[in-house]
C-alpha positions in Angstrom: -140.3 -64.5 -67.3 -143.9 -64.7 -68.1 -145.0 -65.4 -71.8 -148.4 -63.5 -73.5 -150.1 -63.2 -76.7 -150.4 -59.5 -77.2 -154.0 -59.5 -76.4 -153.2 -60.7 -73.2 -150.7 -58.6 -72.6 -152.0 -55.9 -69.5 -149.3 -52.8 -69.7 -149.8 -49.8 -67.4 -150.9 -46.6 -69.3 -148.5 -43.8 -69.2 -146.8 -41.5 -71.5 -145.1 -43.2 -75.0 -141.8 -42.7 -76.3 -140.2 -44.6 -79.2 -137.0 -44.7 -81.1 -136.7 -44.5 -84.9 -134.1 -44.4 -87.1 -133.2 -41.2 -88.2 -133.4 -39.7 -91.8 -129.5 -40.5 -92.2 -129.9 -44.0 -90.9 -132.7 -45.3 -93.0 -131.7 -43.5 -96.3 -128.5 -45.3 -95.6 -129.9 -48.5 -94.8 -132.2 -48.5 -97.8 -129.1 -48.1 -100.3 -127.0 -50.8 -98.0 -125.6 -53.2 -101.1 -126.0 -56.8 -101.3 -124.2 -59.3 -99.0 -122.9 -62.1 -100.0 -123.7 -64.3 -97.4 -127.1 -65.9 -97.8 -129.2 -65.9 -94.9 -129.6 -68.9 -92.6 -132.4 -72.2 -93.6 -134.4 -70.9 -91.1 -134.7 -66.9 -92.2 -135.2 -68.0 -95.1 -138.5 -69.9 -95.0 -139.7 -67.6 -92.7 -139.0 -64.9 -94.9 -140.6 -66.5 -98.0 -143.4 -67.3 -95.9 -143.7 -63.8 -94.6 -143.9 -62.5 -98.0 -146.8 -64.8 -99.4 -149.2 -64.7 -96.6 -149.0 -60.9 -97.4 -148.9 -61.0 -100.9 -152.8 -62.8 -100.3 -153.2 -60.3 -98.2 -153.7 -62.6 -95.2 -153.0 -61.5 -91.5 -149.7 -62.9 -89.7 -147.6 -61.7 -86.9 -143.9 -62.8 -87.7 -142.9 -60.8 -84.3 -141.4 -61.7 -81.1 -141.0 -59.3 -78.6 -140.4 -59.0 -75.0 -142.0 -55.5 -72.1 -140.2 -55.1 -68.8 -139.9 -52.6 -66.3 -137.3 -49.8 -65.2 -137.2 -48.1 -61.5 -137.1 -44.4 -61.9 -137.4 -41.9 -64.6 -136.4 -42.4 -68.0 -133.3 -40.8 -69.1 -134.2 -40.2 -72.9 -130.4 -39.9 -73.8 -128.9 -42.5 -71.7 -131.7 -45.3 -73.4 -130.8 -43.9 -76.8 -126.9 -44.7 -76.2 -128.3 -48.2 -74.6 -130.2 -49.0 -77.5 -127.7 -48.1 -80.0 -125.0 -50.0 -78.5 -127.7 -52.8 -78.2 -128.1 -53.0 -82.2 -124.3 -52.2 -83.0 -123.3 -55.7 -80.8 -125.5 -57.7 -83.2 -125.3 -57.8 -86.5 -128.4 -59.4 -87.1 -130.2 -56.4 -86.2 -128.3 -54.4 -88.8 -129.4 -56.4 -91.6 -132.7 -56.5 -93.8 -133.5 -58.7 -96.6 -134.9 -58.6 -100.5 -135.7 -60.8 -103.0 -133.9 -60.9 -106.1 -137.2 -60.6 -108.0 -139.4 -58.2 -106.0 -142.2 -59.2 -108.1 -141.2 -62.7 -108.1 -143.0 -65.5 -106.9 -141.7 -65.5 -102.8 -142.2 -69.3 -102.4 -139.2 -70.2 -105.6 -136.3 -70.9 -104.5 -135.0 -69.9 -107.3 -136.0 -66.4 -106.6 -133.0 -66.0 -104.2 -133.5 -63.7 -101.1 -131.0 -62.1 -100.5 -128.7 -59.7 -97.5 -128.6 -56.5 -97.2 -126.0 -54.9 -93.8 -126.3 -51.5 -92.8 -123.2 -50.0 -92.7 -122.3 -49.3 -88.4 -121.2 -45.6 -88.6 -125.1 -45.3 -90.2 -127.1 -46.7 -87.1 -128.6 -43.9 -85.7 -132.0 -43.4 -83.1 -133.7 -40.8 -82.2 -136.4 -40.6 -79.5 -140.0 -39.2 -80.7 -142.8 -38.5 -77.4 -145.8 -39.5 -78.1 -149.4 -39.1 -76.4 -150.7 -39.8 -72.8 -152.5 -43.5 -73.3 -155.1 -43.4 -70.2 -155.9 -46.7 -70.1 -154.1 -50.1 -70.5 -156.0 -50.9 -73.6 -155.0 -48.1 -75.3 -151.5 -48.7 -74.8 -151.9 -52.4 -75.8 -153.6 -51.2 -79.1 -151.0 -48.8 -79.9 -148.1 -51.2 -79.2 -149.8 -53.8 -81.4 -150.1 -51.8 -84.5 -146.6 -51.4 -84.0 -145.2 -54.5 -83.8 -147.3 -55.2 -87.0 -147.1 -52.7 -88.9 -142.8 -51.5 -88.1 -141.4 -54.9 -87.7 -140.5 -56.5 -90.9 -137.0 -58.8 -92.0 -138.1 -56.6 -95.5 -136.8 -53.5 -94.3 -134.7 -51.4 -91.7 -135.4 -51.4 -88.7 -136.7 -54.5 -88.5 -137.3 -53.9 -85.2 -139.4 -51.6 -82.5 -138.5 -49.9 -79.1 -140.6 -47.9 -76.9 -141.1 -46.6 -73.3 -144.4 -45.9 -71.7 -143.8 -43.4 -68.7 -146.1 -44.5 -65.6 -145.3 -40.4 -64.2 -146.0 -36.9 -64.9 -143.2 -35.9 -66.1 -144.4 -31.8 -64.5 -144.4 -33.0 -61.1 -141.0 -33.9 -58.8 -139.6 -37.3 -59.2 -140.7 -39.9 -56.4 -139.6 -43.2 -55.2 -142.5 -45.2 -56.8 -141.5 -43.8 -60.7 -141.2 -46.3 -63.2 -141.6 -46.7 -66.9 -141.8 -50.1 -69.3 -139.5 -50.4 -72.0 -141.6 -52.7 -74.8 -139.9 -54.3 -78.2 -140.3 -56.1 -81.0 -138.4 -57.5 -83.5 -139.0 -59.9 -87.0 -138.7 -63.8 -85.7 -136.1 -64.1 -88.7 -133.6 -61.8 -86.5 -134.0 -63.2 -82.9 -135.9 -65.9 -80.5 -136.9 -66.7 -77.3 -133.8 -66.9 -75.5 -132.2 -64.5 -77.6 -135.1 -61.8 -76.0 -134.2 -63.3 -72.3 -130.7 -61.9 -73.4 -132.1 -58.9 -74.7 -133.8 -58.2 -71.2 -130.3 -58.5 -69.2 -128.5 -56.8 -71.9 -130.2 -53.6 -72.1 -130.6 -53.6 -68.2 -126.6 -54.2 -67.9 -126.3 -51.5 -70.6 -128.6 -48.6 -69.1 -127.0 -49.3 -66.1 -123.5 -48.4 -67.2 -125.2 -45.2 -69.2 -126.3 -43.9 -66.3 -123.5 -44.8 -64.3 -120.9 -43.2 -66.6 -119.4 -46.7 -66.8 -118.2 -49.3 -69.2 -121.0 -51.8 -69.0 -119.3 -55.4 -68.7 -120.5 -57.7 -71.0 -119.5 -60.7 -73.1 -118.5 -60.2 -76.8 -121.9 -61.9 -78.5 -121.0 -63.9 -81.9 -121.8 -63.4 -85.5 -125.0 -64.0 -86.5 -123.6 -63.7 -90.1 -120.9 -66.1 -89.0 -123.3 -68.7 -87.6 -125.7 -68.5 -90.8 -123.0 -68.9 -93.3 -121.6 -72.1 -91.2 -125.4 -73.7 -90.9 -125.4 -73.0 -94.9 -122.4 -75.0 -95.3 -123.4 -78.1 -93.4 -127.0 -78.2 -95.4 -124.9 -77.9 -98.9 -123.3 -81.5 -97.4 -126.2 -82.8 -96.7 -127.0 -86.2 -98.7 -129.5 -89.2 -98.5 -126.9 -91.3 -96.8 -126.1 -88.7 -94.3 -126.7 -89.6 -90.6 -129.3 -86.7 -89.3 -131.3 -87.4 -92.9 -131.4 -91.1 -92.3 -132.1 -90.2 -88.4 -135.2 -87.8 -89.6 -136.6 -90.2 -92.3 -136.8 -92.8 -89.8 -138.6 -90.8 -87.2 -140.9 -89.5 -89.9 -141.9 -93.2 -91.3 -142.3 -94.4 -87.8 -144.9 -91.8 -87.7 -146.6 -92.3 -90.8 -144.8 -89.6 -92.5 -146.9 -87.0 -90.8 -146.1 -84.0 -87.7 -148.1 -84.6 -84.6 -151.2 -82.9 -83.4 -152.9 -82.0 -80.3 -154.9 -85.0 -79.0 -158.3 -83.7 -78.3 -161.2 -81.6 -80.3 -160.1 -77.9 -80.7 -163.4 -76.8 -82.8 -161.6 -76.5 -85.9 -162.4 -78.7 -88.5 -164.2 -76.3 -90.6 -161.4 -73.7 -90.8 -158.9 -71.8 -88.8 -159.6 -69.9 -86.1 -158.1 -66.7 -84.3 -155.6 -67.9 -82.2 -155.7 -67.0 -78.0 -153.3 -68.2 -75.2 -154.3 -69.7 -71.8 -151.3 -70.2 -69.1 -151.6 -73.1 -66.8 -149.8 -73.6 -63.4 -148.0 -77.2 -63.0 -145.9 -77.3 -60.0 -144.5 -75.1 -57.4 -141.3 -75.0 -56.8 -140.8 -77.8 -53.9 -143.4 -80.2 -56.2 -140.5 -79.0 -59.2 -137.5 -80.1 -56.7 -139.4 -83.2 -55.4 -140.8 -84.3 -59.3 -137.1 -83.6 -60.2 -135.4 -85.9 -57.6 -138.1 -88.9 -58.9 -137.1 -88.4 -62.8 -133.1 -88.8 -61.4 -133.8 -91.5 -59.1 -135.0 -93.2 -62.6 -132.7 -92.4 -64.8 -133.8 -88.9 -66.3 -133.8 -85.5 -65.7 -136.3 -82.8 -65.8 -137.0 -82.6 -69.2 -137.1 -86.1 -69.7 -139.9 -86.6 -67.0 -141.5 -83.7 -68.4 -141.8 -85.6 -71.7 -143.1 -88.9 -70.0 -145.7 -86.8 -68.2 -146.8 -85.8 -71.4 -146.9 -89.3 -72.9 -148.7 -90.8 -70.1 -151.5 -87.5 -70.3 -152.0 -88.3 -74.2 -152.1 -92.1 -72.7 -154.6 -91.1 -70.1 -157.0 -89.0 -72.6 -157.0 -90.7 -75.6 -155.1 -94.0 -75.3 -152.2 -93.0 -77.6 -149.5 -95.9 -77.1 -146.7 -94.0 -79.2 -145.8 -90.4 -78.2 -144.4 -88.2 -80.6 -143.4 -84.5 -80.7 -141.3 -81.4 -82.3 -139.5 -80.1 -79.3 -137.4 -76.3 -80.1 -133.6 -76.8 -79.0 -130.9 -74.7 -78.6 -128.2 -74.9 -81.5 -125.7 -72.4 -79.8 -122.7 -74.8 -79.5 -120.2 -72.7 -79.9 -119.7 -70.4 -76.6 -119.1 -67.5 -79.2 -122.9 -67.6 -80.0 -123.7 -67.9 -75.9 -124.3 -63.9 -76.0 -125.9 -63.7 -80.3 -128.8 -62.1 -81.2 -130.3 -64.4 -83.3 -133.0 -67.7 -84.5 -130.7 -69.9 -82.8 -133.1 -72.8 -82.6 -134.0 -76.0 -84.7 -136.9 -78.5 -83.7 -136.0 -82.3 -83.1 -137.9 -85.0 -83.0 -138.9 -87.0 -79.6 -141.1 -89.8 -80.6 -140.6 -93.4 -78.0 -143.6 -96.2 -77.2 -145.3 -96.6 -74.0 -145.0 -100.7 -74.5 -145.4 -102.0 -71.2 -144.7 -99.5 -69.1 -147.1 -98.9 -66.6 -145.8 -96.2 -64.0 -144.0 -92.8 -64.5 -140.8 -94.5 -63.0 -140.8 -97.2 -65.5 -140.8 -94.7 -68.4 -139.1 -91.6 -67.3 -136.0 -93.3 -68.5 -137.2 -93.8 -72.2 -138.5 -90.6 -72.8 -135.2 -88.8 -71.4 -133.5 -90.9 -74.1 -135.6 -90.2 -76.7 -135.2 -86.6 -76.4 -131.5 -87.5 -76.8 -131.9 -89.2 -79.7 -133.6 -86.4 -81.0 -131.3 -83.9 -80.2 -128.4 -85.6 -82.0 -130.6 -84.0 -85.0 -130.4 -80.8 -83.9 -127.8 -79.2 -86.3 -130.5 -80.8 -89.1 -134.1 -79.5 -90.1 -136.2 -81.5 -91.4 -137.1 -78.5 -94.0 -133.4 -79.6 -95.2 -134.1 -83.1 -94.9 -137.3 -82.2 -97.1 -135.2 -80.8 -99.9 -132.2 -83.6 -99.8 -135.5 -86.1 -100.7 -136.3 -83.5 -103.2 -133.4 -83.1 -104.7 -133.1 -86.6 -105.0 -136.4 -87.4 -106.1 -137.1 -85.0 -108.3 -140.2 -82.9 -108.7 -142.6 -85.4 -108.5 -141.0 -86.9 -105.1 -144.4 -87.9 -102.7 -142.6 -85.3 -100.3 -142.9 -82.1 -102.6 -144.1 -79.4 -99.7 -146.7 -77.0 -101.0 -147.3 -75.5 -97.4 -145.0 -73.4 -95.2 -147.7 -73.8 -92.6 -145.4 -74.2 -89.3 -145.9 -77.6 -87.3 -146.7 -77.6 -83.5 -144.3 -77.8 -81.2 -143.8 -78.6 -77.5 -140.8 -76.7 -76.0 -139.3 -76.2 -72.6 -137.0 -73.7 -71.1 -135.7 -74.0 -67.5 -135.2 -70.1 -67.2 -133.7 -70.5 -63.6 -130.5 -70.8 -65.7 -130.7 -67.9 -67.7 -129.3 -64.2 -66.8 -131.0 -61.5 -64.9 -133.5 -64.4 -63.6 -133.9 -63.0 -60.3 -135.2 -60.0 -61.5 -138.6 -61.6 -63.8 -140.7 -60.9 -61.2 -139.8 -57.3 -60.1 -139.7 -56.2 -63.7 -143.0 -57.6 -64.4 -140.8 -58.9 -67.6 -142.6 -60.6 -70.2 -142.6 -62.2 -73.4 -144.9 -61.1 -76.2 -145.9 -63.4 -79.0 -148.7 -62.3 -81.9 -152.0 -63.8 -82.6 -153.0 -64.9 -85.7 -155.5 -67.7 -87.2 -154.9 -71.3 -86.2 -156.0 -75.0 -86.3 -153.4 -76.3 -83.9 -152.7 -76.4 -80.2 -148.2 -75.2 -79.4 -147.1 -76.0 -76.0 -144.4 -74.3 -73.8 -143.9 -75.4 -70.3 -141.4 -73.1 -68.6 -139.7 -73.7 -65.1 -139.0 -70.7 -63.3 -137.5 -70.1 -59.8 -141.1 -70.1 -58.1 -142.1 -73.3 -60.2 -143.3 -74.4 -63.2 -146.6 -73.4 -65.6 -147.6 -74.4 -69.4 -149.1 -72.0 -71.7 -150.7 -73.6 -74.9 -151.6 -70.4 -77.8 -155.2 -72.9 -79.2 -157.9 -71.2 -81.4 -160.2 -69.1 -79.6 -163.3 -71.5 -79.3 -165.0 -73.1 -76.7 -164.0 -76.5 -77.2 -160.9 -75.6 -77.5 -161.0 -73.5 -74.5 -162.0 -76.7 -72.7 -159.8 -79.3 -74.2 -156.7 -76.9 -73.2 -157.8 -76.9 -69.9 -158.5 -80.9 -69.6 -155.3 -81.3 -70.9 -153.4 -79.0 -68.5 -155.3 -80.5 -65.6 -154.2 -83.9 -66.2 -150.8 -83.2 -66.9 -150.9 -81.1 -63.4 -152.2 -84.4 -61.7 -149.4 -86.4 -63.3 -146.5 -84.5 -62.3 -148.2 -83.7 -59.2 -148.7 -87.4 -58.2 -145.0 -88.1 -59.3 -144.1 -85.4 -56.6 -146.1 -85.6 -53.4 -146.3 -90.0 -54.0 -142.6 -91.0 -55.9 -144.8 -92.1 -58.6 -148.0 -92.3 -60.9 -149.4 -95.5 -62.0 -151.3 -95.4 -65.8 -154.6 -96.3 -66.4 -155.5 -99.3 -68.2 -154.9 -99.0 -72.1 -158.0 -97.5 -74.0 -158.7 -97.1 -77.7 -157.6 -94.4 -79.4 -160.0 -91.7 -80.1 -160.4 -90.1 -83.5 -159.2 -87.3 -82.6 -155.5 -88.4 -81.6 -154.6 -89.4 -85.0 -151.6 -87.9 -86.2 -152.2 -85.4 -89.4 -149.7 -83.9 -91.7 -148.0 -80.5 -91.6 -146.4 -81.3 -94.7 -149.0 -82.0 -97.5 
């Protein structure tokens, strides 16, 4: 499963056809009454967020979607049933959200926003054709404006499908037909893994259509369910409670602050269009090999991962202390295995160099500091933000006035993950928006033919070169670690300006 910004995305041109709801569906959906269940701490900020970047009519892209490929011809009614069936599994995709006070201020809290579910008898698609796009830019223009302009948590659908047809349609069928099915849907109703389940569970689904079948599947969990239980555990929330005390901590070790990329990305005097670069870091014998060293020292993939990082931050700017917000899964209950849904929190994994001086001598520490952090998972530190608040008052040193997202540094080992086998064949990607930027997010992916890192940076030239040196060193590292059993720091430098840590909190 690859991962693009839409600018980087490279479709084939072809024939479009999309889904919309039908008249019914969204006069039906627009007079769907209020829900009591709020939604979860993540839709929420999102949502708010979502609402006052437009409101200053600023540009964002709150949409995650995911483009794949089908052998054959399209059958227009069998991927209507699929994608019907698709949205009536998940509730989350039946549901849109208002705020009490349309003409409120979105960023109070007291201006509640609220859940609206569209009633299942209502969901209806129907399948429009569209033009012949000659040329891969025009299809990657039109599917942009789509996923920006048709994709928001605001309203119903929140979501987009579509098919570009790589055939005439007036000539007879042959053996090399294909078409890409391409979606989008509002980041408050899905993420990452949730679009890996998306891929297998439409393929499963069309399968079955076509097949005149039952498709088997599991039964996915409430979404619902799983926001109004994450509600419940932040309404417990206190100062004394563990994952509070847990975040505080990491938070003073690191001067109260959210890390940063370590080197120049050409932004100091304002943000900058963001752009995506991918980076190869290991095949897939250097992945088995690298693998076999971080066990052999007490770790596991992801922990070496994270002391490869460390010691490439060591190596460029002589940061001692490595710190990070890594995504995790909070699916715990098998229920949710199958849920459409933002089924992720960021945790914390923050652990000194000291006197380590070799990968093996550190692969350990970093493997438990990721565990350390994870034992936070079920806790934001949004949450953690408003338990200070709430017991500080308004004039608590931690009153947020940004909803400015912080970096992260996340990895997926996809190998795990259904339908894997069929990435490459599908050409199956993921498909992230660009928007403007002064920070440098990470995600470092292992795959069945190895693993790669793509970093979305603002589009300048020393940023375009600081990706890159970053990359390359961390290659080296987890290189070294495979073919030698080891990689030996550098002596300790000082600390450039540039790897202070800065807030993204203020």
């Amino acid at each position: 499963m690859d991962l693009n910004l839409i600018t980087h995305w490279n479709p084939e041109p072809g024939r479009v056809i999309e889904w919309e709801a039908t008249d019914a569906s969204a006069q039906a959906a627009a007079a769907a009454p209020v829900d009591p269940e709020l939604p979860a701490t993540l839709q929420e900020r999102h949502i708010r967020r979502a609402q006052v970047t437009a409101n200053k009519g600023e540009h964002q892209s709150p949409w995650i979607g995911a483009a794949f490929d089908f052998q054959g011809r399209l059958d227009i009614d069998a991927m209507t049933r699929t994608l019907e069936r698709y949205i009536l599994r998940h509730d989350t995709l039946q549901t849109w959200f208002s705020f009490e006070d349309p003409e409120g201020d979105p960023s109070d809290t007291a201006n509640l926003v609220r859940r609206h579910i569209v009633p299942r008898d209502s969901v209806e698609l129907v399948a429009h054709k569209g033009d012949v796009l000659g040329t891969p830019e025009q299809v990657r223009d039109h599917v942009a404006a789509r996923f920006a302009n048709d994709t928001s948590a605001l309203g119903w659908p929140s979501f987009v499908f579509g098919v570009v047809e790589h055939y005439d349609a007036s000539q007879p069928a042959g053996p090399d037909d294909s078409f890409t099915l391409y979606h989008a849907v509002d980041h408050a109703h899905s993420d990452l893994k949730s679009l890996i389940l998306m891929f297998a569970e439409t393929r499963i689904i069309y399968a079955a259509e076509l097949a005149g079948t039952e498709p088997e599947l599991h039964d996915p969990g409430s979404y619902v369910e799983y926001s109004r239980k994450e509600r419940e555990r932040a309404a417990a929330l206190t100062l004394a409670s563990p994952e509070v005390q847990g975040w505080i901590g990491h938070l003073t070790r690191n001067g109260g602050s959210f890390p940063r990329f370590p080197l120049d990305l050409g932004v100091s005097d304002a943000p900058k269009p963001a752009i995506g670069t991918r980076f190869d870091l290991a095949d897939a014998d250097e992945c088995e090999r690298f693998g076999a060293v971080c066990k052999a020292n007490g770790s596991n993939f992801i922990g070496g991962m994270f002391a490869a990082l460390a010691i490439t931050e060591h190596e460029l700017v002589g940061r001692d202390r490595y710190v990070a917000l890594s995504p995790v899964n909070t699916r715990h209950d098998p229920q949710f295995d199958w849920s459409q849904g933002w089924f992720i929190n960021l945790v914390p994994v923050g652990f000194e160099l000291g006197d380590a001086t070799t990968f093996s001598a550190l692969a350990q520490r970093a493997q438990e500091a990721y565990h350390s952090g994870k034992e936070l998972r079920d806790v934001s530190v949004q949450q953690v933000i408003d338990v200070v608040l709430a017991h500080g008052g308004p004039d608590s040193a931690a009153q947020p006035t940004t909803l400015t997202p912080p970096p992260i540094v996340s990895y997926i080992d996809a190998r795990r993950l259904p339908e894997t086998e069929h990435y490459a064949s599908t050409r199956a990607t993921m498909i992230v928006g660009g928007k403007e930027t002064q920070i440098a997010s990470m995600w470092i992916n292992r795959m069945l033919d190895g693993a790669w890192i793509a970093i979305s940076h603002p589009d300048t030239e020393v940023a375009y070169r600081s990706v890159a040196e970053y990359a390359g060193r961390l290659r080296t590292i987890m290189q070294t670690v495979a073919n030698e059993g080891d990689f030996t720091l550098s002596p300790s430098i000082s600390a450039s300006p540039e790897s202070a840590i800065v807030t993204g909190v203020k």
